[in-house]
BATOR-221407 format. One record per residue (C-alpha): residue in one letter; x, y, z. Coordinates in steps of 0.5 Angstrom, whole numbers, padded with zeros to 4 digits, always signed. Example, Ala and Ser with C-alpha at 12.3 -4.5 7.8 and 13.67 -1.06 7.14 Angstrom:
# residues 2
A+0025-0009+0016S+0027-0002+0014
This chain:
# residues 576
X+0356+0142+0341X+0364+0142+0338X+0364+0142+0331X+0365+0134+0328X+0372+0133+0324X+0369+0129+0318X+0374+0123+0316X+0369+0122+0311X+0363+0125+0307X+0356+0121+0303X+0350+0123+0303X+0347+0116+0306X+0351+0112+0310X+0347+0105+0310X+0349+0101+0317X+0348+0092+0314X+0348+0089+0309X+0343+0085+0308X+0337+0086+0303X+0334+0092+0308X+0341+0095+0308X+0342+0093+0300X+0335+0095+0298X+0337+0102+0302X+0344+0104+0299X+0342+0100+0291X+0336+0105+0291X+0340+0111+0295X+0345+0111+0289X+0341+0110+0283X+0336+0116+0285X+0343+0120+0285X+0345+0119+0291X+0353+0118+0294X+0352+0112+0299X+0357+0108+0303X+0355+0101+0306X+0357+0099+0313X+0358+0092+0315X+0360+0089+0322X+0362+0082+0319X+0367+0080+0315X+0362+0079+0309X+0356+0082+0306X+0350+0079+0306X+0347+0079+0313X+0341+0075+0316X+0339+0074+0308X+0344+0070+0306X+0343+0065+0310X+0336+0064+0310X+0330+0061+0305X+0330+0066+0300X+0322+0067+0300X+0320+0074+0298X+0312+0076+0300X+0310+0081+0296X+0302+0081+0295X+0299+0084+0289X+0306+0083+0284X+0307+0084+0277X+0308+0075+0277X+0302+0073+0281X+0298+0072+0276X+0302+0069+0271X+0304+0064+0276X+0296+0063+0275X+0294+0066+0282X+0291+0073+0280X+0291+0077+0286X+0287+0084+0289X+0287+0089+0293X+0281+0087+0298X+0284+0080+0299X+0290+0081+0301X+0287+0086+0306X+0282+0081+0307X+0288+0077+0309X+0292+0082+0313X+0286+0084+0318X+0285+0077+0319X+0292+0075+0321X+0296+0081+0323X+0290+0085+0324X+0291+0091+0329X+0297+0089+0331X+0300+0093+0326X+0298+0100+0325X+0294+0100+0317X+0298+0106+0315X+0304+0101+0316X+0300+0096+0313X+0297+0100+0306X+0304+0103+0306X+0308+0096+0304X+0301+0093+0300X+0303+0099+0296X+0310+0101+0295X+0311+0093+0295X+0310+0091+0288X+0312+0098+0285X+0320+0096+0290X+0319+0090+0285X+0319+0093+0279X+0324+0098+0280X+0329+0094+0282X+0327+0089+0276X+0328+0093+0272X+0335+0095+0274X+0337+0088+0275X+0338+0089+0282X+0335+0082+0283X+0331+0077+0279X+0326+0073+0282X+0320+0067+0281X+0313+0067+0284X+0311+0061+0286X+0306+0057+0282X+0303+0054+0289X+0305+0055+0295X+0300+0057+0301X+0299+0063+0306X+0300+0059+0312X+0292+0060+0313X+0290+0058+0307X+0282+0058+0311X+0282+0065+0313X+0278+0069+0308X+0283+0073+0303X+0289+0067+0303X+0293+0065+0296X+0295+0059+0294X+0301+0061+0291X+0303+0067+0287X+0305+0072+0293X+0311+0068+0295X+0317+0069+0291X+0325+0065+0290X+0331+0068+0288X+0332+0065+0281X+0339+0061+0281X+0345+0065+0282X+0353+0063+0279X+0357+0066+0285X+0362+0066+0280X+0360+0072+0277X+0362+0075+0283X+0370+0073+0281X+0375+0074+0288X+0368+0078+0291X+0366+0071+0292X+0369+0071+0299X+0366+0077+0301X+0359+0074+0301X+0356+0071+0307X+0356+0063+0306X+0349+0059+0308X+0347+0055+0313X+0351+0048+0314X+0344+0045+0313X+0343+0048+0306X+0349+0045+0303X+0352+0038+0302X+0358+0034+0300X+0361+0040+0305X+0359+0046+0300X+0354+0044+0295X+0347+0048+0296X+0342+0045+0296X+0333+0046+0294X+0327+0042+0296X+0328+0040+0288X+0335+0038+0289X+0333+0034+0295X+0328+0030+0292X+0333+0028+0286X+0338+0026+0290X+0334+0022+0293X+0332+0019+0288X+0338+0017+0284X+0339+0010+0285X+0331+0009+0282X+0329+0013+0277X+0334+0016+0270X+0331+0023+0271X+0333+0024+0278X+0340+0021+0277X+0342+0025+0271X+0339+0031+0274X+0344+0030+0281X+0350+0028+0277X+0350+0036+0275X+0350+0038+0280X+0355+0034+0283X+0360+0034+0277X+0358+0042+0277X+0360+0043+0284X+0367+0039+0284X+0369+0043+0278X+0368+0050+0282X+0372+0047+0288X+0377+0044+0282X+0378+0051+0280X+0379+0053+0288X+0373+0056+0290X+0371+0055+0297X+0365+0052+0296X+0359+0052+0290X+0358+0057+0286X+0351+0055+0284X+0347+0059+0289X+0340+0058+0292X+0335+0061+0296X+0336+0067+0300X+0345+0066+0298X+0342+0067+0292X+0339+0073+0294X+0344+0077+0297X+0349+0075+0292X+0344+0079+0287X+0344+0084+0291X+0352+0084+0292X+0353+0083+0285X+0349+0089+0283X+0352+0093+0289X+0359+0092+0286X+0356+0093+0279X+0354+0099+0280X+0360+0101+0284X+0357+0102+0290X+0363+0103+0297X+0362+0099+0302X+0367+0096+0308X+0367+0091+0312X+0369+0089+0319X+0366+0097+0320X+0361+0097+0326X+0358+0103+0326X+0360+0107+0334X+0355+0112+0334X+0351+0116+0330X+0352+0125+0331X+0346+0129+0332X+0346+0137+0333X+0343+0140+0337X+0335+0139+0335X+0337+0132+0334X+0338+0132+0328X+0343+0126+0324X+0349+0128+0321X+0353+0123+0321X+0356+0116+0325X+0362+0115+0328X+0365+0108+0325X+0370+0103+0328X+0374+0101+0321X+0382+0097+0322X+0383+0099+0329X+0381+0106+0329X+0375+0110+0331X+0372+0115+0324X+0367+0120+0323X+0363+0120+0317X+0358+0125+0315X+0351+0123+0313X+0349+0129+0309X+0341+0126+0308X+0341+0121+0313X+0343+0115+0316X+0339+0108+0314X+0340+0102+0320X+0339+0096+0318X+0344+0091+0323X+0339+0086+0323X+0335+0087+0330X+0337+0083+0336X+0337+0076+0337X+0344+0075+0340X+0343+0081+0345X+0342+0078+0352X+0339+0083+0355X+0334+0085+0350X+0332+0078+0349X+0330+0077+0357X+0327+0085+0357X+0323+0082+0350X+0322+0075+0349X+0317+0070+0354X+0320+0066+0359X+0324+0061+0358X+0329+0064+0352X+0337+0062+0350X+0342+0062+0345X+0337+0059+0340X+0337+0063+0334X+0338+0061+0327X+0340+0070+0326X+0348+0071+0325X+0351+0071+0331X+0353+0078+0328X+0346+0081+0330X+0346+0083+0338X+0343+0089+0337X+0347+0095+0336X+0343+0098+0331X+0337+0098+0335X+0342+0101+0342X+0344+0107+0337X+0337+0110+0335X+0334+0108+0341X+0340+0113+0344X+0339+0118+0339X+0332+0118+0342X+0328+0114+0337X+0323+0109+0341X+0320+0102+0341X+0314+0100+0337X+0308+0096+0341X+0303+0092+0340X+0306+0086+0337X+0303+0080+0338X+0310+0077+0338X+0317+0079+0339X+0321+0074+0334X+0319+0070+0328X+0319+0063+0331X+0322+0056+0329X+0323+0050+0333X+0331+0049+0334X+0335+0043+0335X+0342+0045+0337X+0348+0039+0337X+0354+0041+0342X+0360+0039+0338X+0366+0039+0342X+0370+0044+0337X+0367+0049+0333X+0360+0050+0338X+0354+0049+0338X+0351+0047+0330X+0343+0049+0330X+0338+0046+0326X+0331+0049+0324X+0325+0045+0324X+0322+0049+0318X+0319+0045+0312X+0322+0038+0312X+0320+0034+0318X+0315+0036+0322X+0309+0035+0316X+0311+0029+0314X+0307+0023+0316X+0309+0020+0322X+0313+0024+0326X+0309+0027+0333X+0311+0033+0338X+0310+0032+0345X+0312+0036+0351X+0316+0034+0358X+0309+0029+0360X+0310+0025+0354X+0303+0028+0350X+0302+0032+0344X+0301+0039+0345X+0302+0041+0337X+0299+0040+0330X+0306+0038+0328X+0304+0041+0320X+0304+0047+0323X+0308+0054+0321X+0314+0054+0324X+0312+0060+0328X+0306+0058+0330X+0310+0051+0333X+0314+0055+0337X+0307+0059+0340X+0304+0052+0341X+0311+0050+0346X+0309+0057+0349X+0302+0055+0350X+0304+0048+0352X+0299+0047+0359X+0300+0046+0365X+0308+0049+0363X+0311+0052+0356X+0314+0044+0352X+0322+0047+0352X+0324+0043+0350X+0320+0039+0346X+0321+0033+0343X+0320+0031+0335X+0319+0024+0335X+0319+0017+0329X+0320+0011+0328X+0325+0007+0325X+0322+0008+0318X+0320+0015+0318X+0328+0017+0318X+0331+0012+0314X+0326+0016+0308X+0325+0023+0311X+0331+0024+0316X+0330+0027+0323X+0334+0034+0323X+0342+0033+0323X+0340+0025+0322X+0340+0024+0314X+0335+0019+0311X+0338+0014+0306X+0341+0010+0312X+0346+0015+0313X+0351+0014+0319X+0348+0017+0325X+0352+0014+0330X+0356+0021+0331X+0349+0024+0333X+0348+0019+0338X+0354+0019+0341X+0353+0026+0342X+0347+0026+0345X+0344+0030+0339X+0339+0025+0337X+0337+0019+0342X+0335+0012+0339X+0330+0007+0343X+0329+0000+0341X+0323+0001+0345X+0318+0007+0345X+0319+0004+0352X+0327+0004+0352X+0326+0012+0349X+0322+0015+0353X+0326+0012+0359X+0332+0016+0355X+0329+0023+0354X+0326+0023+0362X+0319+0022+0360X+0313+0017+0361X+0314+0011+0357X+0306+0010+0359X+0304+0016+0356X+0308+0016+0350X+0305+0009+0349X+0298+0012+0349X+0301+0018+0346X+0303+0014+0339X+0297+0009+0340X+0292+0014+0340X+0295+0018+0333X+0296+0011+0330X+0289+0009+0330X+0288+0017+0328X+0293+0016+0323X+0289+0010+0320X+0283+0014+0319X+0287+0020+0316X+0284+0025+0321X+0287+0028+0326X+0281+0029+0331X+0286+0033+0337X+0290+0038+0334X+0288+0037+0325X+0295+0035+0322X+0295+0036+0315X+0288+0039+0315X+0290+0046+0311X+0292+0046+0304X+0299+0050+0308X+0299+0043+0312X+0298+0039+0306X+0303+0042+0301X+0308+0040+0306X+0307+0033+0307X+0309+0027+0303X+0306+0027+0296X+0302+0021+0294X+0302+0018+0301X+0294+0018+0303X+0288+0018+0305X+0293+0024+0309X+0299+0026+0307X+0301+0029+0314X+0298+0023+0318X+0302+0015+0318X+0304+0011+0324X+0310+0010+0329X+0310+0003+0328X+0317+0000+0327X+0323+0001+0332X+0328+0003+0334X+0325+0009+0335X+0329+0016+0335X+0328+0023+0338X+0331+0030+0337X+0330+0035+0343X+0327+0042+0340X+0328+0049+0343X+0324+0056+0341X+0328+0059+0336X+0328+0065+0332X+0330+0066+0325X+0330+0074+0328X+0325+0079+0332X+0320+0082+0330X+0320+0088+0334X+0325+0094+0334X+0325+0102+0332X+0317+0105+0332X+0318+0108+0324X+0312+0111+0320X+0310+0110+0312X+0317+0114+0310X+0320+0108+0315X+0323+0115+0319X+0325+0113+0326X+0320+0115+0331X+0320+0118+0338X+0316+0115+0344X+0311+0122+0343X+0310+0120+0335X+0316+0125+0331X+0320+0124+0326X+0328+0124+0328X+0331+0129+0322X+0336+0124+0317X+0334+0117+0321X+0332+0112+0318X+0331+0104+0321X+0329+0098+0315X+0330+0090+0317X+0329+0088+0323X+0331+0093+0326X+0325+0097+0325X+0319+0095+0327X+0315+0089+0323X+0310+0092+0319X+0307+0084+0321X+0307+0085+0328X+0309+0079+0330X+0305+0075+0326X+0308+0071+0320X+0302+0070+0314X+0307+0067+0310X+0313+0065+0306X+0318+0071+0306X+0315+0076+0310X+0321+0079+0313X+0325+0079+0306X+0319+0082+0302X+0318+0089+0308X+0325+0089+0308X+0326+0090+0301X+0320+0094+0301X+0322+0099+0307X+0329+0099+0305X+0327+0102+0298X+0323+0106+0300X+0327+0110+0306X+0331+0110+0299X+0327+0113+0295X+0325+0118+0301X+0332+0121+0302X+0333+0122+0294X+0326+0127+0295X+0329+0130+0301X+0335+0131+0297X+0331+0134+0291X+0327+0138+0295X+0332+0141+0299X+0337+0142+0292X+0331+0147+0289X+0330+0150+0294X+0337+0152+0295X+0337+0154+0286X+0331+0158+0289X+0335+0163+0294
């Protein structure tokens, strides 16, 4: 082949920013080595920072503190039961033992901090194996003006994770809010946050400054980025990647102001684009039928990364139970700015009385169920997959718990049902009319779960019958926390769609997180993390943050491989 002009030479190039690609470049440069980041969008962050934050890293140095010590064997005991072989074991035992030692690295060097969870469940909290807390981390609270004009440069959240048009929000937060107008504590403690958030858009910020959940966590990671001096650029969508004749990487070709420049990789190249939600085309060769533009992932994420090493003849990995991490969707379609997508994840579905139905007016799901495994249940739906389904309450459900976009509290939901996005009955009659559905059938529907819900037993699908479902739920409220009756009209109706919050199949990778060939060899210099690699999970979904906590894990260690390669390759040319 003709000799490569270099424009530019690292010993890595990380393609992404997200807290793969940062965990990849943060660890690259703190063994010693010249990195470069290369981000497609306009700002750093990637699918992170538009996500909850959640980190699972079983067996961390916080688990017991957090009053959930943990081992080894449980964890495996876990994994078997809910990922089993639909990952290799050499894959899983790589994450449980690089996880906890990724976690105090880069505490240690102040690359993130975070906080286990004192309770949260696995999200099968009945399978031998389960915590109840302490696997799951958060990012702690994060003040973005440490960033100083590099704010900007930081990917903001999802809409649905602000309010008063910039103000990050919690669960915490919420509930405080909420409660403003009934207790001191709750007033005092939203009135911060209030006269906080006013006081950064005073000082000219786009938005609040008191970062949270997954911003809060890409923001560290970006801070640590800066901190450490680390180059990146932005608006540079890797091209290309170079190999020799055996194949090996020696660089990418990068898109940069409106020309085409080649960068030597002098160890390796690590993708990490964020997989392929937004890439039609692999979407229909991947996901199950039927499938759309519902993903929750940046718009950003179309799969170049995964074309590239697929191209430099890396492989799909197989064996995945599922392509995607699911979450039900409702998408409102605005007349400007495009379609506004809402996930279903942890408010709504859980709380006492809301019902699921498909397109015959029938329940299909334990609404309380994980995200991922509501949107398997609309798969799985008989005699046809329920997409869309339809979330379903009553008049007092979302004056107190809202419905998606709908906020409680009496907030104005006219514009919502103006647009089509949230259908409103006098009747449960009247409503099914609206949404094409049986009014007999959806009678029945909600009649057979208000007596269940009487007794606080769901005797048809369990809802609030797990610890997982129960954390959900609404305290106090008993004998079920998940359980209470569709009884006060009108009624209201949001249509959910089988979103993503980004897939779970990609490149084949072994334990170092080096690319694969279809025949099991390693492609010299690449490596994939994220999700463009092949999650170490299968497709299945134990747990908060289970794609954070492998992309953290996989990317660090890709970045410890690459210094060791260096470092071999180093002593072996002062020995000659």
């Amino acid at each position: 082949m003709d000799a490569i002009r270099w424009d530019f030479s690292f010993d890595v190039v990380v393609a992404g920013s997200g807290a793969a690609g940062m965990s990849a470049a943060l660890t690259s440069h703190f063994e010693g080595l010249e990195v470069l980041i290369v981000e497609k969008a306009a700002r750093m962050g990637g699918s992170t920072a538009v996500s909850g934050g959640a980190v699972w890293i079983p067996l961390n140095a916080d688990s017991a503190g957090a009053g959930h010590p943990d081992s080894h064997e449980e964890v495996w005991e876990y994994l078997s039961g809910t990922v089993g072989e639909a990952s290799p074991a050499d894959m899983k035992r790589a994450f449980l033992r690089a996880g906890p030692a990724m976690y105090d690295y880069m505490a240690s060097r102040e690359a993130f901090k975070l906080a286990a969870r004192t309770y949260s469940p696995d999200y099968y909290p009945d399978l031998p194996g389960a915590a109840m807390g302490g696997r799951a981390l958060d990012p702690v609270e994060f003040d973005g003006r440490k960033l100083g004009k590099r704010f900007r440069e930081l990917r903001d959240p999802l809409r649905e994770f602000l309010v008063l048009g910039g103000m990050m929000v919690n669960i915490t937060d919420v509930h405080h809010l909420l409660g403003a107008g009934r207790s001191p504590k709750s007033f005092l403690h939203g009135a911060r946050l209030v006269l906080r958030y006013w006081a950064d858009r005073l000082r000219g910020y786009h938005r609040g400054t008191r970062l949270l959940l997954g911003n809060s966590l890409a923001a560290q990671l970006f801070h640590s980025v800066v901190r450490q001096g680390v180059p990146y650029w932005l608006e540079s969508p890797i091209r290309a990647i170079h190999q020799d004749g055996w194949g090996r990487v020696l660089g990418v070709a990068v898109e940069r102001r409106g020309a085409v420049v080649n960068i030597q990789a002098r160890r390796g190249v690590v993708i990490a684009t964020g997989g392929f939600p937004w890439n039609e085309a692999l979407r229909g060769q991947h996901y199950p039928k039927p499938t759309g533009p519902w993903s929750m992932a940046p718009r950003d994420n179309e799969g170049q990364g995964i074309e590239l090493a697929l191209a430099a003849g890396a492989a799909m990995g197989t064996g995945h139970v599922s392509p995607a991490f699911w979450a039900p969707v409702s998408i409102l379609e605005r007349r400007e700015g495009g379609p506004l997508r809402y996930p279903h994840l942890v408010w709504d579905r859980a709380k006492p009385g809301l019902i699921a139905v498909d397109a015959s007016g029938k329940r299909f799901v334990n609404e309380s169920a994980s995200y991922h495994e509501f949107v398997k249940a609309m798969y799985g739906a008989d005699p046809a997959p329920a997409i869309p389904a339809y979330l379903v309450c009553d008049h007092d459900f979302i004056e107190k718990w809202g419905l998606g976009l709908a906020l409680p509290g009496g907030r104005p939901r006219r514009h919502l049902i103006d647009a089509g996005y949230l259908i409103r009955g006098d009747s449960l009659e009247d409503l099914a009319r609206r949404l094409g559905l049986d009014a007999a059938a959806l009678s029945a529907t909600v009649k057979r779960y208000n007596d269940m819900a009487k007794d606080g037993v769901d005797w048809d699908f369990g809802k609030g019958g797990t610890a997982y479902n129960r954390y959900l739920g609404a305290p106090g409220h008993l004998p079920n926390p998940c359980l209470g009756p569709l009884a006060k009209p009108p009624f209201y109706a949001v249509r959910v769609y089988a979103g993503d919050i980004g897939t779970a199949c990609g490149i084949s990778v072994n334990e170092h997180a080096q690319a694969l060939t279809a025949e099991g060899a390693t492609i010299p210099g690449l490596y994939v993390v994220g999700n463009d690699m092949q999650s170490v999970m299968g497709g299945a979904y134990p747990g908060p943050g289970i794609t954070l906590g492998p992309g953290l894990t996989f990317g660090w260690v890709a970045g410890r491989h690459l210094a060791r390669a260096y470092s071999q390759q180093h002593q072996q040319e002062n020995q000659s």
